[in-house]
C-alpha positions in Angstrom: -14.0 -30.6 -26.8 -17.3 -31.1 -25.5 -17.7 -34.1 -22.6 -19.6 -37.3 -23.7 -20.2 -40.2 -21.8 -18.9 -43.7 -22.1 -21.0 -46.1 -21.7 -18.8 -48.4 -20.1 -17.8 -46.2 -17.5 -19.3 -46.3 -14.3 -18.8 -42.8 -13.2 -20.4 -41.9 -16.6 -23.6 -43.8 -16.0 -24.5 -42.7 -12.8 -24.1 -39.0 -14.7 -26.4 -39.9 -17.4 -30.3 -39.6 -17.3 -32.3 -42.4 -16.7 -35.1 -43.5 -19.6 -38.4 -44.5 -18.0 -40.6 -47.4 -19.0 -44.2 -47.7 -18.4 -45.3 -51.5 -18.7 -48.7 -53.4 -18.7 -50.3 -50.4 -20.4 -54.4 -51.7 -21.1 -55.9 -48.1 -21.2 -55.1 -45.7 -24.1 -55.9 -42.7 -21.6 -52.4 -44.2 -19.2 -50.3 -44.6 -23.0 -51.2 -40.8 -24.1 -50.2 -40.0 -20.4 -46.4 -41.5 -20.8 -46.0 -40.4 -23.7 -47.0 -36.7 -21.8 -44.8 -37.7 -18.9 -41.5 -37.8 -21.7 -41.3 -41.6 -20.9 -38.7 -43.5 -23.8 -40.5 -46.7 -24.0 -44.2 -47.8 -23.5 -44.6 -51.4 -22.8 -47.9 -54.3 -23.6 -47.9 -57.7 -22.1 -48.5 -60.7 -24.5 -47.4 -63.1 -21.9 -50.5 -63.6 -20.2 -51.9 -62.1 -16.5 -54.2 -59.7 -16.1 -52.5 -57.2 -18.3 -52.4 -59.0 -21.4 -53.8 -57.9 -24.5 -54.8 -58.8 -27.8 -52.8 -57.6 -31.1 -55.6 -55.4 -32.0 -55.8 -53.7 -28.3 -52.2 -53.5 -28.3 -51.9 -51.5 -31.5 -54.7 -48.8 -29.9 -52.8 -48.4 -26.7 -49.3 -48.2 -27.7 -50.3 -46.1 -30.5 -51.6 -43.6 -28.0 -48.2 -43.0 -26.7 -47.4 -40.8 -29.8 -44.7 -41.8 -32.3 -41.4 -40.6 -30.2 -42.1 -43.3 -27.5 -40.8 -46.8 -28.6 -43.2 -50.2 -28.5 -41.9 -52.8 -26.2 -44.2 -56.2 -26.3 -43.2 -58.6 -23.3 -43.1 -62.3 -24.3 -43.3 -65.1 -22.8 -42.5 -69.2 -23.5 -44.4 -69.3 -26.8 -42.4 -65.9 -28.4 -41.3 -67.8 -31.4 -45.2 -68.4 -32.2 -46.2 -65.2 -31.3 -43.3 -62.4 -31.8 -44.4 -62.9 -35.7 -47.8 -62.9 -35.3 -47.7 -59.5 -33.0 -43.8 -57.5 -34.0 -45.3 -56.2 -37.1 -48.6 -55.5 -36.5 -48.1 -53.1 -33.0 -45.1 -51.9 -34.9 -43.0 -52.8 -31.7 -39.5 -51.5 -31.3 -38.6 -54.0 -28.5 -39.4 -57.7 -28.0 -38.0 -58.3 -24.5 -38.1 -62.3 -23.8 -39.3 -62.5 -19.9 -39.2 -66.5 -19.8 -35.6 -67.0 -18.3 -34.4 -66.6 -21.9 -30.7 -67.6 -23.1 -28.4 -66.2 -25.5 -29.3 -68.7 -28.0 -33.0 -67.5 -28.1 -31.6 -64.0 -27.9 -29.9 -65.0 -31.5 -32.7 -66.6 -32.7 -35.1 -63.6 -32.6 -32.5 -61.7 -34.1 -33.3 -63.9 -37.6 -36.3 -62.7 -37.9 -37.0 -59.5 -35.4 -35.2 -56.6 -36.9 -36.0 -54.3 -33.5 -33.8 -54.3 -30.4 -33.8 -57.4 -28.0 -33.9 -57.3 -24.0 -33.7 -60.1 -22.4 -35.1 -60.8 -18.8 -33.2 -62.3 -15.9 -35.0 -62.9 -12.3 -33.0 -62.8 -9.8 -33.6 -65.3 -6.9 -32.1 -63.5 -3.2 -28.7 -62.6 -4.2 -27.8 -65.1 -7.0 -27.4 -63.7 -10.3 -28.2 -66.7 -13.0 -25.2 -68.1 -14.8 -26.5 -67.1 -18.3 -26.4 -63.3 -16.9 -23.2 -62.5 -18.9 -23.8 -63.9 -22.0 -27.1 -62.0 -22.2 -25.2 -58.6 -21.5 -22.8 -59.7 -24.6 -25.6 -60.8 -27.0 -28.4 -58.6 -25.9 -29.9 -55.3 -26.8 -30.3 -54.6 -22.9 -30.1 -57.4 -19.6 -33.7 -56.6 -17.8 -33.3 -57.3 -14.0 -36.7 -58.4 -12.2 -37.3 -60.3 -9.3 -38.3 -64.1 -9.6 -41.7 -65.2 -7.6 -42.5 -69.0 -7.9 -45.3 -69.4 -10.0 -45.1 -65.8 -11.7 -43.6 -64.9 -14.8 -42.8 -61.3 -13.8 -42.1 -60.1 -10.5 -45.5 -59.3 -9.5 -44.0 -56.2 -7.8 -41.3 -57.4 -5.3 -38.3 -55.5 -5.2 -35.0 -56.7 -6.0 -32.0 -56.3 -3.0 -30.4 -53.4 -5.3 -27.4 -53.1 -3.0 -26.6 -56.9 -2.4 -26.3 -57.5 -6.4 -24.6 -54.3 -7.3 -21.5 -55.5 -7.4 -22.1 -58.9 -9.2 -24.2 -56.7 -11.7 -21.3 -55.0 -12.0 -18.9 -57.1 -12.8 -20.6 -58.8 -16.0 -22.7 -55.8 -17.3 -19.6 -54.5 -19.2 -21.1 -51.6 -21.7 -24.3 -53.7 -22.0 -27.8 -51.6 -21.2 -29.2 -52.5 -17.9 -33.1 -52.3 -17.5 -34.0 -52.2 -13.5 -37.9 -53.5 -12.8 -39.1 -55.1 -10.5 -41.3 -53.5 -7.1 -40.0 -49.8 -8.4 -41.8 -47.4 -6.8 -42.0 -43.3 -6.7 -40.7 -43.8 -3.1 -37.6 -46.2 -3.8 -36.7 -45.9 -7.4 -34.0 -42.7 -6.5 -32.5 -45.9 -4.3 -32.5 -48.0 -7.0 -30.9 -46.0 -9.1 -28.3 -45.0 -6.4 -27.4 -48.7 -6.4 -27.1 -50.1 -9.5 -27.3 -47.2 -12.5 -29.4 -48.4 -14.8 -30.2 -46.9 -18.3 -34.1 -48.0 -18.1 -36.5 -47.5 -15.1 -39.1 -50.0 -15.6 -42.5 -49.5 -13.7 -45.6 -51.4 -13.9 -48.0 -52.4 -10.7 -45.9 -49.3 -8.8 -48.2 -47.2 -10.8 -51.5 -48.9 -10.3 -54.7 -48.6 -8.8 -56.0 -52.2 -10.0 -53.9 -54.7 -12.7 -53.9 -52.8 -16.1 -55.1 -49.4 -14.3 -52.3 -46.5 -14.4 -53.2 -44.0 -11.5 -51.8 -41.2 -13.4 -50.8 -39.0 -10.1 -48.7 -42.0 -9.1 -47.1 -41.9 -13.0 -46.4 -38.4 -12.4 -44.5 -39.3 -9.1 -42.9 -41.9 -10.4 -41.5 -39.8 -12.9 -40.3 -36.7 -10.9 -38.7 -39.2 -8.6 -36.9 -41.1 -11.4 -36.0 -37.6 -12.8 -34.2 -36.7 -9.6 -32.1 -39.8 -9.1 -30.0 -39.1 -12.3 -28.4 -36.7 -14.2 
């Protein structure tokens, strides 16, 4: 019988292969070059910043990922206004709640969002927020980012991978972990080391300027993510 992996198994996840994410796309050129790069999931911002685009925009640049690479739109406090008004349009695959969501609104997307859910949980020092584990129960996949006062995302700060491992641990169960948050080609192989995540998720660690993919730097960051699993 041919070996599969379980996904609650720890030993099993650090065997599997890592899926990459590339987030706050704004070019079609940097979406056609995921999607080159073999990269699962493709990700726009509708929760304002520099990266945020219109409906319209985001349909062009996602679309130029090519149809095997799922549409993730990031959310912010107004998603129950705005997941309707954008899910169908880009076609998204993923609405991922970044706005300390809890299960409840997890649930409540689910009624009218027939995609997956992620929800996000910032991560102050060391302390992993108490609604954590219900997410990993009533989630699609737990995204971990780090939380900067004032920012929504984690404007690039690295989480301490090590520290939280084994709270992370202890509550993931066989829920999908997402890992953002200051990723870099340089540290993500530590990263992954740390805390096995199914999802590498990589935004301003693959930037010249907000918005702008340097694509030498995705190319990098996805050899290095390649390494670190598998």
């Amino acid at each position: 019988m041919a070996w599969m992996p379980c996904a609650n198994c720890a030993v099993c996840r650090r065997l599997a292969v890592v899926e990459i994410k590339f987030c706050g796309l704004t070019r079609e050129e940097d979406a056609a070059q995921a999607g080159a790069l073999g990269a699962a999931y493709v990700g726009a911002i509708f929760a304002g910043g520099p990266r945020e685009l219109t409906t319209e925009r985001a349909l062009l640049v996602l679309g130029s990922a090519g149809l095997a690479v799922r549409r993730v739109g990031v959310f912010g406090l107004d998603f129950r206004s705005r997941i309707s008004e954008v899910a169908g349009t880009v076609a998204l695959d993923v609405v991922q709640l970044h706005a300390d969501p809890t299960p409840a609104d997890v649930r409540e997307t689910r009624a009218w969002f027939s995609g997956a859910v992620w929800a996000a949980v910032r991560v102050d020092g060391t302390g992993i927020p108490d609604q954590a584990a219900g997410l990993f129960e009533c989630a699609d996949a737990v995204l971990l980012d780090a939380k900067v006062p004032g920012r929504l995302g984690g404007a690039g700060v690295p989480l301490p991978w090590g520290s939280i491992a084994r709270a992370i641990e202890r509550i993931r169960g066989s829920g999908r972990l997402v890992l953002a948050g200051g990723l870099l080609a340089e540290n993500v192989a530590e990263a992954v080391a740390a805390l096995a995540p199914d999802i590498v998720d990589v935004s301003s660690g693959v930037e010249s300027a907000p918005g702008i993919k340097d694509h030498t730097r995705m190319r990098d960051f996805q050899r290095a993510a390649k390494r670190s699993s598998g």
